[in-house]
N, CA, C and O atoms as a Tinker XYZ file with bonds, in Angstrom:
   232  protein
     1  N     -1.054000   10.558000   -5.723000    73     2
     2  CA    -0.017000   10.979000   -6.624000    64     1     3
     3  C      0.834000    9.752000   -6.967000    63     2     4     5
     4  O      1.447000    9.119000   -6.108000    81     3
     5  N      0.835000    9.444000   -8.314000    73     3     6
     6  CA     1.859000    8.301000   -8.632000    64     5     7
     7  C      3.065000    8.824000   -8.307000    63     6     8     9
     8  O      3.252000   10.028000   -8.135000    81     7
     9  N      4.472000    7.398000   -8.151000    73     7    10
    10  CA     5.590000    7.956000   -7.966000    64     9    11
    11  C      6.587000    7.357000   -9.337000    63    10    12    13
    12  O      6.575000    6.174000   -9.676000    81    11
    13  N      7.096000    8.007000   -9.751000    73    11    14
    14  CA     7.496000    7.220000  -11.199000    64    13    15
    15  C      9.213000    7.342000  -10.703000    63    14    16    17
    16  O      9.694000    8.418000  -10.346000    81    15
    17  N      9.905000    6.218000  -10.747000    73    15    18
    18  CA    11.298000    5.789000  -10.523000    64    17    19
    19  C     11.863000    5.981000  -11.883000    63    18    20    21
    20  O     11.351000    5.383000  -12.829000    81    19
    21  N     12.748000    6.667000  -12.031000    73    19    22
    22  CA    13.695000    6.872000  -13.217000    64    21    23
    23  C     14.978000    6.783000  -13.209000    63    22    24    25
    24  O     15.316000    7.856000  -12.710000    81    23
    25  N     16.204000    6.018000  -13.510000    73    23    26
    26  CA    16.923000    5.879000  -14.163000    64    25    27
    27  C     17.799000    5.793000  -15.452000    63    26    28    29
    28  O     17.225000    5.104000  -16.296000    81    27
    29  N     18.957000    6.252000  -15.857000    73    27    30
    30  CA    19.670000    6.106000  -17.106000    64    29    31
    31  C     19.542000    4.635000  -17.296000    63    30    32    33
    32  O     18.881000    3.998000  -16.475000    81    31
    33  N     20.126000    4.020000  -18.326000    73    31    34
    34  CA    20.069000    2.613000  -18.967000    64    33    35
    35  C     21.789000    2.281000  -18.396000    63    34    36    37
    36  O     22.111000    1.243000  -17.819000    81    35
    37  N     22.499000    3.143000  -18.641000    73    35    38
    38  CA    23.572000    3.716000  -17.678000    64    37    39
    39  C     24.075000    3.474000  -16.515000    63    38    40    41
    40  O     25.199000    2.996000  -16.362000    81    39
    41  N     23.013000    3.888000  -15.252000    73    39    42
    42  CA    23.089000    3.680000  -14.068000    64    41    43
    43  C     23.042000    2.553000  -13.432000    63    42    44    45
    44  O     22.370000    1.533000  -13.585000    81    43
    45  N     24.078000    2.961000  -12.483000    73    43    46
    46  CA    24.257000    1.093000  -11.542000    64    45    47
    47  C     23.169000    0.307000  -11.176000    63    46    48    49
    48  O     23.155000   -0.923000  -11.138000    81    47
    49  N     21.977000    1.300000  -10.824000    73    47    50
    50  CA    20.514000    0.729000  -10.250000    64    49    51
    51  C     19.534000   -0.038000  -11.752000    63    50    52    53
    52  O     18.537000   -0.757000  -11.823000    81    51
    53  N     20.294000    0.475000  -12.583000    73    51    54
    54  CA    19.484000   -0.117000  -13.844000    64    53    55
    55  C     19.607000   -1.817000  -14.506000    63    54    56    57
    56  O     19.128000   -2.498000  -15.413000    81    55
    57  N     20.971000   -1.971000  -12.923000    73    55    58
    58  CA    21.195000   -3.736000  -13.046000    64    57    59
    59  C     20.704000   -4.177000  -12.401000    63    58    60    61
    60  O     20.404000   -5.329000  -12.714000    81    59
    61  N     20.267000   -3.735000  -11.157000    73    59    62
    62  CA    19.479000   -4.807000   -9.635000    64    61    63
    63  C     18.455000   -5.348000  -10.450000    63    62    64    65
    64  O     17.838000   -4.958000  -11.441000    81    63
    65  N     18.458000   -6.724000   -9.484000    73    63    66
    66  CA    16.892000   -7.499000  -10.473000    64    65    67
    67  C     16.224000   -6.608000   -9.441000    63    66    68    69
    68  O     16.822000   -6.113000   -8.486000    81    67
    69  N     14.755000   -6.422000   -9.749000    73    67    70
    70  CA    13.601000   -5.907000   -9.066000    64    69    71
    71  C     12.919000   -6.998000   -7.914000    63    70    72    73
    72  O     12.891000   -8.190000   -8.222000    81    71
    73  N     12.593000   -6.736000   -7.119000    73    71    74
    74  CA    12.418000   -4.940000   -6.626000    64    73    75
    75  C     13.549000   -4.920000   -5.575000    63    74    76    77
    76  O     14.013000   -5.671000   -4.717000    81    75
    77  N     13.794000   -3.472000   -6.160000    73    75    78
    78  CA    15.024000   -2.655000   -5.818000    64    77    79
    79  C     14.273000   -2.719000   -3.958000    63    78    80    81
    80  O     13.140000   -2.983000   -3.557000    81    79
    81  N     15.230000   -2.434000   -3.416000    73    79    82
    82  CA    15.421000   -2.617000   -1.860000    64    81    83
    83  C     15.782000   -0.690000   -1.490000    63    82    84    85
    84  O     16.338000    0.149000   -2.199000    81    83
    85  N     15.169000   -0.577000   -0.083000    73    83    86
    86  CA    15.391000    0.485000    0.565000    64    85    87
    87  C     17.080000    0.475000    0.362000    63    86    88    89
    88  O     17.574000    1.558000    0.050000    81    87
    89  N     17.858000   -0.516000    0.499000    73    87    90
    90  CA    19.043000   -0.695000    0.510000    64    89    91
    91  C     20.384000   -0.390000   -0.503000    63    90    92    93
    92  O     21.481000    0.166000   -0.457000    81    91
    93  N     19.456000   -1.201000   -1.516000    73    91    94
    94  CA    20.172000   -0.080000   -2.741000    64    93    95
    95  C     19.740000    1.160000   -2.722000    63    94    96    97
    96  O     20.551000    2.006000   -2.344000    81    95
    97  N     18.893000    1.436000   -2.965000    73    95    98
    98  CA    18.293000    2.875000   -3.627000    64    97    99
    99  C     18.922000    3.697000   -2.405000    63    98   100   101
   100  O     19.041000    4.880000   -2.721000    81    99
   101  N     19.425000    3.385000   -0.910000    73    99   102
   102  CA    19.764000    4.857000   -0.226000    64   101   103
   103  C     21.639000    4.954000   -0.884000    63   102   104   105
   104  O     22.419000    5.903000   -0.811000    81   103
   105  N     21.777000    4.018000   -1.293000    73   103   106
   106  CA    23.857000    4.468000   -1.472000    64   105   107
   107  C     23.257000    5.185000   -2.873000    63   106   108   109
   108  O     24.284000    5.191000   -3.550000    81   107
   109  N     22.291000    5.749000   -3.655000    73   107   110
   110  CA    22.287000    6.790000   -4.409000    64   109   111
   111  C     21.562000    7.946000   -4.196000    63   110   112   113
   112  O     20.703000    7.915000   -3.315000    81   111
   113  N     21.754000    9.061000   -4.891000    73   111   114
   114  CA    21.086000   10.227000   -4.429000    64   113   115
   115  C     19.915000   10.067000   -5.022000    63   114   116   117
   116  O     19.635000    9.298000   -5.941000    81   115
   117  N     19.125000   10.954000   -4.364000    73   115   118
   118  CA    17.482000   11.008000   -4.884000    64   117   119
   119  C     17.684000   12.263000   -5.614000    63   118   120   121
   120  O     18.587000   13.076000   -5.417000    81   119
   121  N     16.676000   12.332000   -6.539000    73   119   122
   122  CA    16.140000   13.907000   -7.118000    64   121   123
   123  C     14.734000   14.047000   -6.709000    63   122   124   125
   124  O     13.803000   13.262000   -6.527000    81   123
   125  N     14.927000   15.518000   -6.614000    73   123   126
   126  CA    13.507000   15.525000   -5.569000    64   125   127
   127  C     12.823000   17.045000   -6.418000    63   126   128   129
   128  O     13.672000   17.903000   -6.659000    81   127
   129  N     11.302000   17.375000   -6.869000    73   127   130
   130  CA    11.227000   18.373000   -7.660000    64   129   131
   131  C     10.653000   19.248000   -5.997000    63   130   132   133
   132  O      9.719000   18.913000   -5.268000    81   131
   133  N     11.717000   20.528000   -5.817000    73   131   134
   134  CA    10.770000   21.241000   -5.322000    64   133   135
   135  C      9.592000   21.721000   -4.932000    63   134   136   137
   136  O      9.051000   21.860000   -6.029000    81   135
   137  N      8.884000   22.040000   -4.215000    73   135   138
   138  CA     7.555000   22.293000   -3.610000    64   137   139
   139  C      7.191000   23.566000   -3.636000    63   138   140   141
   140  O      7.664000   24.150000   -2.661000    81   139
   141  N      6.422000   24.404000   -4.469000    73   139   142
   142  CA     6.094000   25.671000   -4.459000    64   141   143
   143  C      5.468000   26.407000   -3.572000    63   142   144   145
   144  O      5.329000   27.619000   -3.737000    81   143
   145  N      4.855000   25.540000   -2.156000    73   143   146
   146  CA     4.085000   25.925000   -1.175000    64   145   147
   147  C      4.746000   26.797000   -0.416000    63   146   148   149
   148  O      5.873000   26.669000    0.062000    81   147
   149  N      3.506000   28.285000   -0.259000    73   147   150
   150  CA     4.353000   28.998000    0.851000    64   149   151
   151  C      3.561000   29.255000    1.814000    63   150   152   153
   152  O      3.833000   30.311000    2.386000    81   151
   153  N      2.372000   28.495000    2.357000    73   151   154
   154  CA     2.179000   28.669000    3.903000    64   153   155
   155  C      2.140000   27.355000    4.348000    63   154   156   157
   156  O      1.472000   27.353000    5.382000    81   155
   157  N      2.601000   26.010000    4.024000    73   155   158
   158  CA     2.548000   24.432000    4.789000    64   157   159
   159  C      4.415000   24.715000    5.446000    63   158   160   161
   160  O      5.066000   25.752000    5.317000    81   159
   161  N      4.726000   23.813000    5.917000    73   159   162
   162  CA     6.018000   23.675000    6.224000    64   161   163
   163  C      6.233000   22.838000    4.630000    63   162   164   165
   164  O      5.314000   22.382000    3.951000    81   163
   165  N      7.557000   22.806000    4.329000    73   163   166
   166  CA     8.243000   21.938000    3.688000    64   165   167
   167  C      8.166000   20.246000    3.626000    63   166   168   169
   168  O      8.151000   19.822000    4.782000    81   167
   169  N      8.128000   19.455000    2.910000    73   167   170
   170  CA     8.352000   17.903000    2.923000    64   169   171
   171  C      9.089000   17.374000    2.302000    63   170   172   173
   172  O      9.915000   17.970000    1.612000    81   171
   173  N      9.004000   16.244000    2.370000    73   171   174
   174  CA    10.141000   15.291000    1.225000    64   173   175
   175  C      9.029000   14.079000    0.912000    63   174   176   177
   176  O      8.284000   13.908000    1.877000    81   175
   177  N      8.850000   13.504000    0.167000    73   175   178
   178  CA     8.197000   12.315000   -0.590000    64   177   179
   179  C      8.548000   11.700000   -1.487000    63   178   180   181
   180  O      8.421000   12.195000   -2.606000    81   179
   181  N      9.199000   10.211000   -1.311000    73   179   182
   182  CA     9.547000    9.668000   -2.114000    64   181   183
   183  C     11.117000    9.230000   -2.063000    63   182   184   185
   184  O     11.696000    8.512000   -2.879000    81   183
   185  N     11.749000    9.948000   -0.701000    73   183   186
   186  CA    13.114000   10.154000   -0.278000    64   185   187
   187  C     13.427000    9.390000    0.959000    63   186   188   189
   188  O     12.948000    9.606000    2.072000    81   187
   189  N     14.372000    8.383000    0.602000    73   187   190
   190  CA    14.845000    7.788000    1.947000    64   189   191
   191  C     15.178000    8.655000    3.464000    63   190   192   193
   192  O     15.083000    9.871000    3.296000    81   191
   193  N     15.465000    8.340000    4.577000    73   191   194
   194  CA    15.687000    8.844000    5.690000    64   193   195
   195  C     17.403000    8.997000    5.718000    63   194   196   197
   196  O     17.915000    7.906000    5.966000    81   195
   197  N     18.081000    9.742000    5.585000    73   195   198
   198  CA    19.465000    9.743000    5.168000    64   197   199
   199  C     19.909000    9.732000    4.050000    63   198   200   201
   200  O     21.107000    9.894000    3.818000    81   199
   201  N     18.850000    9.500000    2.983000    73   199   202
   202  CA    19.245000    9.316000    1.158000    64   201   203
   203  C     20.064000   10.843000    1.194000    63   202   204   205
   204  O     19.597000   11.691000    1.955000    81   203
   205  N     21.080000   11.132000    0.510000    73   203   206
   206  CA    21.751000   12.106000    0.105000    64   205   207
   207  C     20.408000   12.632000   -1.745000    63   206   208   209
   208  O     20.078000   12.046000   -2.775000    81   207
   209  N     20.119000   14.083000   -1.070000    73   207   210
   210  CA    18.832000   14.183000   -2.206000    64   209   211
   211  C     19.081000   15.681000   -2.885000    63   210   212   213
   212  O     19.540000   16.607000   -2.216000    81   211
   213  N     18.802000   15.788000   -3.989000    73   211   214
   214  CA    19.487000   17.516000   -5.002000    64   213   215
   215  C     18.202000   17.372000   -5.103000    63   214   216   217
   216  O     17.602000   16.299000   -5.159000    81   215
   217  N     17.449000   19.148000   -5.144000    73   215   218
   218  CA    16.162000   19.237000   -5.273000    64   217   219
   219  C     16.513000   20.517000   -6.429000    63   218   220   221
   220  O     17.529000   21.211000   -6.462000    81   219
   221  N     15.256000   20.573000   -7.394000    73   219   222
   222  CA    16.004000   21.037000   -8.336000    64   221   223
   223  C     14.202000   21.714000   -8.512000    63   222   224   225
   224  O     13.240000   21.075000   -8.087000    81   223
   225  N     14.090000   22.864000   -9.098000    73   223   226
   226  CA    13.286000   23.934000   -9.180000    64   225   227
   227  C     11.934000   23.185000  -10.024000    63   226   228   229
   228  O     10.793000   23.162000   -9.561000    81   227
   229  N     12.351000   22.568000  -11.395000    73   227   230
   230  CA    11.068000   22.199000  -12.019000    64   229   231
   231  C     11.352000   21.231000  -12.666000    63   230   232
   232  O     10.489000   20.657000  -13.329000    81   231
């Protein structure tokens, strides 16, 4: 599964020269698309360990 990084033109992360660091990217929140699975447990992919993350339906 590719992971595609998105930002506004806007956003503070849209100034770091590349490549962005575990470091920046955790002082912002992640968006994370929900998981429709209902017999695995739950996951996260793509989400720091402490990242503050809004998971949003579709």
């Amino acid at each position: 599964m590719d992971f595609v990084f998105v930002v506004s033109p806007n956003h503070p992360l849209a100034t770091v020269q590349e490549p962005l660091g575990k470091a920046e990217l955790a002082k912002h929140r992640g968006i994370a698309v929900s998981d429709s699975v209902c017999k695995l447990p739950p996951r996260s992919v793509g989400l720091l360990q402490g990242q503050e993350s809004l998971a949003v339906p579709n």
